[in-house]
C-alpha positions in Angstrom: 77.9 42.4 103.2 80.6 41.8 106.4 78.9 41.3 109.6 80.5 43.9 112.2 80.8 41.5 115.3 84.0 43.1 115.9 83.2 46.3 118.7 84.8 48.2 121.4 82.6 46.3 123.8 85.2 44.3 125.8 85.3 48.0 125.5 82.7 60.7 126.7 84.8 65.1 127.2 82.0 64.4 129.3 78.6 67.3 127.7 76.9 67.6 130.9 74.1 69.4 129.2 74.3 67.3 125.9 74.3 70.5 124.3 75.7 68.4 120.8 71.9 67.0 119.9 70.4 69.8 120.3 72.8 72.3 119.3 75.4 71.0 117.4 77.4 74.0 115.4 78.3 77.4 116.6 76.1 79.0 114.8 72.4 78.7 117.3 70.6 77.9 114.2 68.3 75.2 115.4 68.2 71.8 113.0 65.2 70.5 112.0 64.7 66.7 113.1 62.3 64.1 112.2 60.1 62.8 114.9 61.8 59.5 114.5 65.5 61.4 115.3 63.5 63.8 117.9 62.4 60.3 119.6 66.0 58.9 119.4 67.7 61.6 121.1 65.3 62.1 123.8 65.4 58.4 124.5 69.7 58.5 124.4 69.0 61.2 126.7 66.8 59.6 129.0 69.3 56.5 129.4 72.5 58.7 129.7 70.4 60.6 133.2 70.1 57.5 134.3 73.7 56.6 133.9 74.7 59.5 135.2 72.4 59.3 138.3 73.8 55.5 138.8 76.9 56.9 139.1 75.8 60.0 141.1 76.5 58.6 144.9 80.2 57.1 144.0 80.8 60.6 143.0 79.4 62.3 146.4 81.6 59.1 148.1 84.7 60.0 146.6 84.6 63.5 146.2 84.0 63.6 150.1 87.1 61.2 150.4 89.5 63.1 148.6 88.7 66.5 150.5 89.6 64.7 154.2 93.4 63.4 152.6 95.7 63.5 149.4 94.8 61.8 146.5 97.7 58.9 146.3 98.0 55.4 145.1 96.2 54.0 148.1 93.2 56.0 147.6 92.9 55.1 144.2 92.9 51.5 144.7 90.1 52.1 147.0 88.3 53.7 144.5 88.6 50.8 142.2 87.7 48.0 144.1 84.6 49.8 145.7 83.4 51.0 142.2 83.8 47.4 140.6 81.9 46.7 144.2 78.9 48.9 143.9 78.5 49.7 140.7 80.4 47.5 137.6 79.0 44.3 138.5 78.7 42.3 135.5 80.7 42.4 131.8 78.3 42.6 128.9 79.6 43.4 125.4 77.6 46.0 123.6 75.9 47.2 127.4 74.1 50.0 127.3 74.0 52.8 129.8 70.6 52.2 131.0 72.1 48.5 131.7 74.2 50.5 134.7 71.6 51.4 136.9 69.3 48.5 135.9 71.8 45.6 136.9 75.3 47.3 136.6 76.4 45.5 133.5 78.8 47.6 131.7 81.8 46.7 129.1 85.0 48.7 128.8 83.3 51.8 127.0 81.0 52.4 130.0 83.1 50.9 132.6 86.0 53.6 131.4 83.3 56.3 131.2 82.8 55.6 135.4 86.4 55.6 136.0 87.1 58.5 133.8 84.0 60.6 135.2 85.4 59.9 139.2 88.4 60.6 138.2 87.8 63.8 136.8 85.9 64.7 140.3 88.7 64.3 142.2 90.8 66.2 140.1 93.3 63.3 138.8 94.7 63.9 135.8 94.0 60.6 133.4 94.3 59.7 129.5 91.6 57.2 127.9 93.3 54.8 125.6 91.5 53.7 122.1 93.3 50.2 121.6 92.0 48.3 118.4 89.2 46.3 120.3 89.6 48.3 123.4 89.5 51.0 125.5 91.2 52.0 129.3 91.4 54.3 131.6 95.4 55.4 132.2 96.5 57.3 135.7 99.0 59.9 135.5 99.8 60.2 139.6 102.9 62.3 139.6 105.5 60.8 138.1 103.7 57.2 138.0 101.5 55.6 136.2 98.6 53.5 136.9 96.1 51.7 134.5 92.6 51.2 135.3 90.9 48.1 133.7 87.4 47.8 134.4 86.7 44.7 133.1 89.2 43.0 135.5 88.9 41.7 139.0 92.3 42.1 138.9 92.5 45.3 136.9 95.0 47.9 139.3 98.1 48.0 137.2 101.0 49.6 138.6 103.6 47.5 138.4 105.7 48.5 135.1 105.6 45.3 133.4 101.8 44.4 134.5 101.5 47.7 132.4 103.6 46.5 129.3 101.5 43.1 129.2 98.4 44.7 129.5 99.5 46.9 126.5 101.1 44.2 124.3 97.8 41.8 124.8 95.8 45.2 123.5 97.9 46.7 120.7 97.5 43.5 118.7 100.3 45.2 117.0 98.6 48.3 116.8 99.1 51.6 118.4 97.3 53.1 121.5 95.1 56.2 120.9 94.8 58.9 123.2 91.2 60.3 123.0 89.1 62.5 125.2 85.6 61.7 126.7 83.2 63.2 124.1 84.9 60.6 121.6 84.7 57.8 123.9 81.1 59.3 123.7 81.4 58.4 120.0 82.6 55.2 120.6 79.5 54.2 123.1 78.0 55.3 119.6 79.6 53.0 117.5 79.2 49.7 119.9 75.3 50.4 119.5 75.2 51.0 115.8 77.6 47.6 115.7 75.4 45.8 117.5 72.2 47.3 116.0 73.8 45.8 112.7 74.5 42.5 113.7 70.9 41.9 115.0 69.6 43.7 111.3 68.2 46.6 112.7 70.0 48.9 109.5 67.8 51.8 110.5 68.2 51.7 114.5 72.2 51.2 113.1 72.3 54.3 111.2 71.1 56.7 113.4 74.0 55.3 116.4 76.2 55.9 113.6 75.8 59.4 112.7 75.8 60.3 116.2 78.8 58.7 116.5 80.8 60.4 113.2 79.5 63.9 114.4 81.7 63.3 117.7 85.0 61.6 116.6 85.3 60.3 112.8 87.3 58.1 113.1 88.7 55.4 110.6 86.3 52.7 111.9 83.6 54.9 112.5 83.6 56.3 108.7 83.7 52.4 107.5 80.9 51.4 109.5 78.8 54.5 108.0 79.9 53.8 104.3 78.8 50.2 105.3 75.4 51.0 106.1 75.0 53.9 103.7 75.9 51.2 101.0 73.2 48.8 102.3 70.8 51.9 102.3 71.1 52.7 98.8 71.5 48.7 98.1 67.8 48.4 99.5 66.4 51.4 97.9 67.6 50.1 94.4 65.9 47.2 94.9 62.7 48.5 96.0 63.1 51.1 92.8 60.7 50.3 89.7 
């Protein structure tokens, strides 16, 4: 069976309660989980506090900055360099947000998830972007636009055609993908389960998954499911007597 090493990890609506584990239909009927699913989601939950409370001082920062003067190009260049400063320190593909506070490695899903989650504070509207093997953050500031990159240095695109190369290099002939933050949630989702399959670890794999195709199913998260469902059944048939 294929070997997922591709991931979103050069690459979350944001649920600040997490409502969807515990609750996850309309209905309040409460599911029934195993102790092993109880055990994954209070763990998930436990990392995505600490994320958020790594992220939790920018956010007083910034939110502080934008009440003294308007919220313009200037200010948002600010805001990038001093969050790449203080907080997204050092690329690692497949990072995890417990990686944040811990030594503030992130990859584009979490880096995007900081930039989306400041931005959102101080009230600037923004689009992520689902590229094939990548996701951004896009600035809509009046009538401009300005991309946020955060796994570049260099990563403050507002010139027009910085813009259009930073697209072309992404699309790979593809299209961009507007998505909202619960399915960059989903996506966070899918880098672990990706990762989780590439080190063998089918049943640590299959539980990122899920998660992940209850928040956005999505073409490549319904193939990496039917992969790992296929491998499930695969081992059960050969332990069957």
């Amino acid at each position: 069976m294929r070997r997922y090493l591709y991931s979103l990890a050069g690459m979350f609506l944001l649920i600040f309660s997490f409502r969807g584990f515990a609750q996850p239909s309309e209905s309040g009927v409460q599911p029934a989980f195993s102790d092993t699913e109880q055990h994954t989601r209070h763990a998930i939950l436990r990392e995505f506090h600490a994320f958020r409370q790594a992220i939790e001082g920018e956010r007083l920062y910034w939110e502080a900055q934008a009440s003294k003067r308007p919220v313009n190009k200037n200010l948002l260049y600010k805001l990038f360099r001093h969050t790449k400063k203080n907080l997204l320190k050092e690329y690692q593909a497949y990072s995890r947000w417990s990686d944040l506070p811990e030594n503030g490695a992130f990859d584009c899903v979490t880096g995007s998830m900081v930039y989306a989650y400041l931005l959102g504070k101080i009230g600037v509207p923004y689009e992520i972007m689902e590229a094939p093997h990548h996701v951004f953050v896009k600035v809509h500031l009046g009538n401009e636009e300005i991309v946020l990159e955060s796994t570049d240095e260099n990563g403050f695109l507002e010139f027009e055609q910085d813009i259009a190369e930073h697209a072309r290099f992404y699309a790979e002939g593809g299209q961009f993908t507007g998505i909202s933050f619960v399915q960059l949630i989903a996506l966070y989702y899918y880098n672990q389960a990706a990762h989780a399959f590439n080190r063998g670890q089918w049943e640590v794999a299959r539980r990122y998954i899920h998660e992940a195709d209850l928040l956005y199913s999505s073409a490549r998260i319904r193939e990496l499911k039917a992969e790992l469902e296929s491998r499930a059944q695969w081992m059960v048939a050969q332990f069957s007597f």
